[in-house]
Structures are given as C-alpha cells and as structure tokens.
C-alpha positions in Angstrom: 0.0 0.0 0.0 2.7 1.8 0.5 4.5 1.8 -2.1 1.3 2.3 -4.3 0.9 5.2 -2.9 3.9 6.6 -3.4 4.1 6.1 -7.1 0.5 8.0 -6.8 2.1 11.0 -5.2 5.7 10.6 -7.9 3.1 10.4 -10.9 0.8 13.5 -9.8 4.1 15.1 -9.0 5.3 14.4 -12.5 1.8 15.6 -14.2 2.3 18.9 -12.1 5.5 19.5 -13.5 4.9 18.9 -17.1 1.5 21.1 -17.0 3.1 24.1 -15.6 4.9 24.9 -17.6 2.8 24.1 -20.3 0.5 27.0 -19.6 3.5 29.0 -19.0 4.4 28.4 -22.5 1.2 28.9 -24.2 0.6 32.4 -22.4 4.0 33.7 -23.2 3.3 32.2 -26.8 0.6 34.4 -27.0 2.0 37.6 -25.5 4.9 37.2 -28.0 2.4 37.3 -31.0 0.1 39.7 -29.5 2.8 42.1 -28.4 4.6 42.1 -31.9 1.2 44.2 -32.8 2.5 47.5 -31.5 -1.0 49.2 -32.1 -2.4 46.7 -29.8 0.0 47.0 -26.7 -1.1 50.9 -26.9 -4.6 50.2 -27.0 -3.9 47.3 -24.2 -2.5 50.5 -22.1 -5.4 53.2 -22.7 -7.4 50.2 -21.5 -5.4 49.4 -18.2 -5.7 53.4 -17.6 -9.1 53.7 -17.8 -9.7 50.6 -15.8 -7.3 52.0 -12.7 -9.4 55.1 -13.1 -12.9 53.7 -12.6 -11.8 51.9 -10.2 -10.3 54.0 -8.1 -12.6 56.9 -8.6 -13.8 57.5 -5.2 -9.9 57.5 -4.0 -8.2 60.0 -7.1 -11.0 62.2 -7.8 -10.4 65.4 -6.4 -14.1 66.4 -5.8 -17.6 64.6 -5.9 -19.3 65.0 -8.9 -22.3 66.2 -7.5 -20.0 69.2 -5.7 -21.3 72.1 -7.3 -20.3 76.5 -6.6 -21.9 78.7 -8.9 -19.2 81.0 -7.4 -17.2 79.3 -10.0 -19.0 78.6 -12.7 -17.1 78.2 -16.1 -14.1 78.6 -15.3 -10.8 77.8 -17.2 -8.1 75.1 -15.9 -6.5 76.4 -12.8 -5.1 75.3 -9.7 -7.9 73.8 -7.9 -9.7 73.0 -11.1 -7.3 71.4 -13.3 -9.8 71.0 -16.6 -12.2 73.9 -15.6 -15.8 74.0 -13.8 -18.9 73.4 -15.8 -22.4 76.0 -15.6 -22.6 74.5 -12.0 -19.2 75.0 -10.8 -18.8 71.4 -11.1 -15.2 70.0 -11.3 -14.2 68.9 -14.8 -12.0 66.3 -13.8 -13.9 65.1 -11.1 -16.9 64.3 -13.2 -14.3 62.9 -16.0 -12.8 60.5 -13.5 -16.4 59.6 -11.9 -17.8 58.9 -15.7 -14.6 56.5 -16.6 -16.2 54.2 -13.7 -20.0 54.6 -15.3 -18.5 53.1 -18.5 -16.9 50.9 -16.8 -19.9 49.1 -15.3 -22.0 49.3 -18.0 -19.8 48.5 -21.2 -18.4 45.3 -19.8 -21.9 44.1 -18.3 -23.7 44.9 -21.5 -21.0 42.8 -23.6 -21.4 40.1 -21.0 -24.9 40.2 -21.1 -25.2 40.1 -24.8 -23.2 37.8 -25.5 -24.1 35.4 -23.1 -27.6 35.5 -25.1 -25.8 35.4 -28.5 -23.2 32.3 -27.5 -26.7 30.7 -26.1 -29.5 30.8 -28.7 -26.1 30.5 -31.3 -24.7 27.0 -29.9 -28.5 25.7 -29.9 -29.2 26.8 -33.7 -26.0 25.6 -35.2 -26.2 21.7 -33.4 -29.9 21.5 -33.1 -31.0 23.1 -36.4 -34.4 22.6 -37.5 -37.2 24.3 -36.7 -35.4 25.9 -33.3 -32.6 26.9 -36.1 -35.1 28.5 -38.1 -36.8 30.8 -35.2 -33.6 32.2 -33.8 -31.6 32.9 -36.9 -34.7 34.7 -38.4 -35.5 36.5 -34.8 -31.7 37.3 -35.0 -32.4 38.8 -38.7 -34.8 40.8 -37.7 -32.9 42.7 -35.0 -30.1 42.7 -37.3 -31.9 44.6 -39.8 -33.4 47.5 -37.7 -30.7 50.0 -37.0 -29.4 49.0 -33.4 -29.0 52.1 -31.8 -32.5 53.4 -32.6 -34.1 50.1 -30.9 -32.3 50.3 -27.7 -33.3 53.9 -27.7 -36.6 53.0 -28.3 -36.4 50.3 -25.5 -34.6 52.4 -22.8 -37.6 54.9 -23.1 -40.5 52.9 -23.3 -39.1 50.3 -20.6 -37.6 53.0 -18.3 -41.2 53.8 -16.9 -42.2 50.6 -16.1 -39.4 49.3 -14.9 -38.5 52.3 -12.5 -42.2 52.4 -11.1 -42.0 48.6 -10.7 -39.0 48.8 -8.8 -40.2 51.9 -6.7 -42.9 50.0 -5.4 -40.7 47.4 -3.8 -39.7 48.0 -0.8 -36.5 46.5 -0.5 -35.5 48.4 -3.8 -36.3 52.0 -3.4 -32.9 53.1 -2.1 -31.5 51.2 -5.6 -33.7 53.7 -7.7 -33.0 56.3 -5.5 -29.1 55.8 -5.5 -29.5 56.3 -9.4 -28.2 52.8 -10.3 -31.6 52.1 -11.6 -30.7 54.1 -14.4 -27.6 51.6 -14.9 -29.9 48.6 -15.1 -31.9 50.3 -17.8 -29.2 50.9 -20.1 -27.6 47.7 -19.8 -30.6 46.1 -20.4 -32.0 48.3 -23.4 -28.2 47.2 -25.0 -27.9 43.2 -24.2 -31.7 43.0 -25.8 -30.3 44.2 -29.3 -26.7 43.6 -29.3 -26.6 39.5 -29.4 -27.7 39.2 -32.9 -24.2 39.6 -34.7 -22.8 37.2 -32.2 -25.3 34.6 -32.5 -24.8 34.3 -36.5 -21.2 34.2 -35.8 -21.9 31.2 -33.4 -24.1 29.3 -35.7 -21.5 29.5 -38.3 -18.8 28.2 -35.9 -21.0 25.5 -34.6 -21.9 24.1 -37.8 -18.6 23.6 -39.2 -17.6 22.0 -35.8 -20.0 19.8 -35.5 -19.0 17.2 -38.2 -15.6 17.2 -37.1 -13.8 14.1 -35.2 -14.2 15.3 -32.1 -17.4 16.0 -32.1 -18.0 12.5 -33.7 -15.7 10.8 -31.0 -17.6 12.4 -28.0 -20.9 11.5 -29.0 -19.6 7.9 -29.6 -18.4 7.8 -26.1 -22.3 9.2 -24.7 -21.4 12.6 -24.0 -24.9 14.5 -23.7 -25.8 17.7 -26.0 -24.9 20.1 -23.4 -20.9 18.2 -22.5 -20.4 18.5 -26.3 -21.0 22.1 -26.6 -19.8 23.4 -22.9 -16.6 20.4 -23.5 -15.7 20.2 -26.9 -17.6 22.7 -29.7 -17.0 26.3 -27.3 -13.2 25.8 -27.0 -12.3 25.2 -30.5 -14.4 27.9 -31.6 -13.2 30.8 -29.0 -10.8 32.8 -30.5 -13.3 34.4 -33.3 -15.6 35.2 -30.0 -12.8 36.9 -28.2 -11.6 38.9 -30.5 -15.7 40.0 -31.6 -16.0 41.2 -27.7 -12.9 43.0 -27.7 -14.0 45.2 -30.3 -18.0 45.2 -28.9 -16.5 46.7 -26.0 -15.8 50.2 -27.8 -19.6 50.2 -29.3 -21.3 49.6 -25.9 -19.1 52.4 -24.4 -20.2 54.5 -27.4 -23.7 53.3 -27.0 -24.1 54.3 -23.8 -22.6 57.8 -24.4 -25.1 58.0 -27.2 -28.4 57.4 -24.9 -27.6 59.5 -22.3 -26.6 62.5 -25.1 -30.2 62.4 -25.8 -31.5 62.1 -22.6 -32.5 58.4 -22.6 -29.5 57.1 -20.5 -27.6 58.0 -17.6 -29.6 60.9 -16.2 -27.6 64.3 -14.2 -26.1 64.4 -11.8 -24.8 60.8 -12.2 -21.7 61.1 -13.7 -21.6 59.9 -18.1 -19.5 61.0 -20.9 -23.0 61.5 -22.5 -24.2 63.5 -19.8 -21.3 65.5 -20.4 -21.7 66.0 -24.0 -25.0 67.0 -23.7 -24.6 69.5 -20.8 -22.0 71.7 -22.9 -23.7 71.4 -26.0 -27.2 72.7 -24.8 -25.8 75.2 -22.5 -23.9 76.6 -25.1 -20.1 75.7 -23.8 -18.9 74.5 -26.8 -18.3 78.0 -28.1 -16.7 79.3 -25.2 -13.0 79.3 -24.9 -13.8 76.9 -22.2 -15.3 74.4 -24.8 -11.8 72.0 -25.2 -12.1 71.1 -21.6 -15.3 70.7 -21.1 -17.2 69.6 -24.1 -13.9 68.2 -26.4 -12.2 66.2 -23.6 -14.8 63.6 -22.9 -15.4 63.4 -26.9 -11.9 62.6 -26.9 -11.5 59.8 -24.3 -14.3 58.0 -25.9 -12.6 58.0 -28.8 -9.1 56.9 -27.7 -11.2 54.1 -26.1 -12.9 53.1 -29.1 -9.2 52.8 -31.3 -8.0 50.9 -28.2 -10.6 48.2 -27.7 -10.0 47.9 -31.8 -6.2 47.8 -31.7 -6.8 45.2 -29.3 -8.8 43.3 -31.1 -6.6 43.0 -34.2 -3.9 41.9 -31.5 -6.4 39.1 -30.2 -7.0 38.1 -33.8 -3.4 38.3 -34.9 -2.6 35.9 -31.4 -5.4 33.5 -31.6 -5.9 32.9 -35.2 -4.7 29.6 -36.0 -4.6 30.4 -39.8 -1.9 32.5 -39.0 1.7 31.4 -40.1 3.3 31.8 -37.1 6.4 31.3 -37.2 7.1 33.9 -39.8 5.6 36.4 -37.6 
C-alpha cells in the first residue's frame, strides 16, 4: 500500500510538472504574438488606464461629482480645477474621472450580457438546427436589420417607466432607484436585448462547421450529452473568433451608452456619463466658449481613444489567436 501510494504522489508530481509549464508556454506564446502588434500594446494601455481610473474613482477624484459652486461657474483650468468647472461649478476632472467608472460598469456588463444570449441561442441553432434553427436565426435577422441604436433607444424609453415604477414600489429596492443605479440597469438592459444578434450568426456559423468534425464525432460515440459536447468540446475550439468579436464590442457599448444618455435616454444628471457631459456643454452653449476644449472636447476625446483601443486590441487578439496564422514567420 505503500509503495502504491507513493508512485500515486511521484506520478501526480510528474503531471504537475509537465502542466506548468505548459501553460506557461502557451501564455508567453501568446503575448509574444500579441505584443509584436504595437498598435495593440497601446490600445492594451489606454485600456489598463481607464480601468485604474474607474476603479479607483472615489480614491483619485479630487471632488464629488455632485459638488457644485456657482461661485465658480465656467471657469478655465487652474489650480484647484485642473480642466475647468462646468455652468454649475462642477469640477471637470472630477466628473471625467467619476464617468470612466459609469463606462466601466455598464460597457463590460452589457458585452457580458449580450453575449451570453448570443453564445446561447447561437450554440442551440447551429447543433440542433431545424425548426429551433429556423426561429432564432430569423428573430436574430430581424434585430439585425433594424438600426441598433435606434431600438435600444426605443427600448430604454419605453421600458424606463415601467421598470423604474416597478422597482419603486418594492420596498427593498427603493434606495437602488433612488441611488440612481436604476438608471444603470436600464441601459444595460436596453443594449444586451439588441446587441446578441451579430454574435449569435457568428456562433451558428462556428458551430456548424464543428459539428461534423472528429471530435465531435468521438464524443458522441463515447455518450457525451448535447450540453458536454458544446460546454466540453464545440466552445473551445471555436473561442478565438468570439474573443476577438467582444474586444471590439467593447468600444460600441461604451459609445452606446454615451449616445443614450446624449439624448436624454440614459444615464440621467447628476450621475456622472460621458454622455451627460456631451450634452450638458452642447445645450448650454459651452462649446463656443474658450472653455469648450475642456469641457465639451475632452470627454469626446476619451471616448474616442477608447474606441481605437478596444479595436487595436482586437486585431492583437485576432493576430494571437488565429490559428490560420503562419506563425512562425511572424
């Protein structure tokens, strides 16, 4: 007994060391192809700055957001107000800092969201097909043909009253609408409901060349069930397209979210948006003002750096991950 159990404890020791390393090699494998994309190792930094920011927003931001002093209304960079105060004397940067951690909750929620639904009803339509096949792809049609924006506007207005009055009237969830994350919910919701459609198609596809392979053949030989085949075998050999699509979805939700509360429909003052921004200087009038780079142009511009980052990125993933890829002449 002994001595069986110590070959047990030599063998796992062996498996321990051989798989280490393994990993080891395939994530340095990666970086080395991803990091040869210059573009991409910028975007990767924009992205680990914003991230430090909303997270530590409460910690680094000089000011609240809701801190207002008409005292000091408009005023240009300065000491104590290193981008300028707003109509309400709010700090610039404050509200800047506050807004990178808005995006931050809702653009990687609503890509998780989404594509959870779009991975879902994709893996069922590619390896069931049939009739099930037939509903989803053309439900996913439809959305794809109405311009995406305008439906999750037209969703974050009509559900925002319901939704809000719902919630209002439970007791245990009054201080959540009051604390103005209610107003999160909505967005992320209005988004997920529209944005899985592109994914889904890109599943499908995926699925059904996967599903005659060997693999697939061999698992189902050995009993594995519907849902082994796709959690176990069909998802990780078709990842690496689905990566690289939410690396780049990750600039459109931050955009789409900018883009509701612009017009009113999403993240409603004082809580702290991009869009909110936007909209402030542009119907007060700020943007011809000499104050107008700091604070209508600056959050125009973050948005925009974040939008080439998340897509460098992206190209990065795909040039990593693609298997296509000759890599050894990379």
């Amino acid at each position: 007994m002994a001595v069986a159990e110590g070959l047990r404890k030599i063998e796992a020791q062996k498996q321990t060391e051989t798989f280490v390393p393994v990993k080891r090699g395939r994530f340095r494998d990666f970086w080395r192809r991803f990091s040869r994309n210059r573009l991409a190792v910028v975007g990767l930094v924009i992205v680990a700055i914003w991230v430090f920011v909303g997270l530590t927003a409460p910690w680094i931001s000089p000011y609240s957001y809701r801190d207002n002093d008409l005292s000091a209304s408009q005023q240009m960079p300065s000491v104590q107000h290193w981008l300028g105060t707003d109509r309400l004397g709010r700090d610039q940067l404050s509200r800047l800092i506050w807004s990178a951690r808005t995006a931050l909750i809702i653009a990687p929620l609503t890509v998780l969201f989404s594509f959870s639904l779009g991975l879902f009803f994709g893996l069922i339509a590619g390896y069931m097909g049939g009739v099930i096949e037939t509903v989803l792809m053309r439900l996913a049609d439809v959305l794809l043909a109405l311009p995406t924006f305008l439906f999750a506007l037209l969703l974050a207005v009509t559900v925002r009253p319901g939704l809000t009055g719902a919630m209002e009237a439970a007791p245990m969830l009054k201080d959540f609408v009051r604390s103005g994350y209610a107003e999160y919910l909505i967005v992320i919701l209005a988004l997920s409901l529209v944005g899985w459609a592109g994914l889904s198609r890109l599943v499908r596809a995926q699925v059904l060349t996967a599903r005659n392979s060997q693999y697939v053949e061999a698992a189902r030989a050995a009993g594995a069930g519907t849902g082994r085949i796709l959690w176990r075998h069909v998802l990780p050999n078709i990842s690496a397209p689905i990566i690289v699509l939410m690396s780049m979805s990750m600039g459109g939700a931050i955009v789409a979210e900018v883009g509701l509360s612009f017009l009113g429909v999403g993240i409603q003052p004082p809580l702290p948006s991009w869009g909110v921004m936007l909209n402030e200087g542009y119907q007060n009038g700020l943007w011809r003002t000499p104050i107008a780079p700091f604070v209508v142009w600056t959050p125009g511009v973050i948005v925009s750096l974040l939008i080439f980052a998340f897509a460098f990125i992206g190209d990065g993933l795909n040039d990593a991950l693609n298997p296509h890829l000759d890599r050894g002449s990379q």
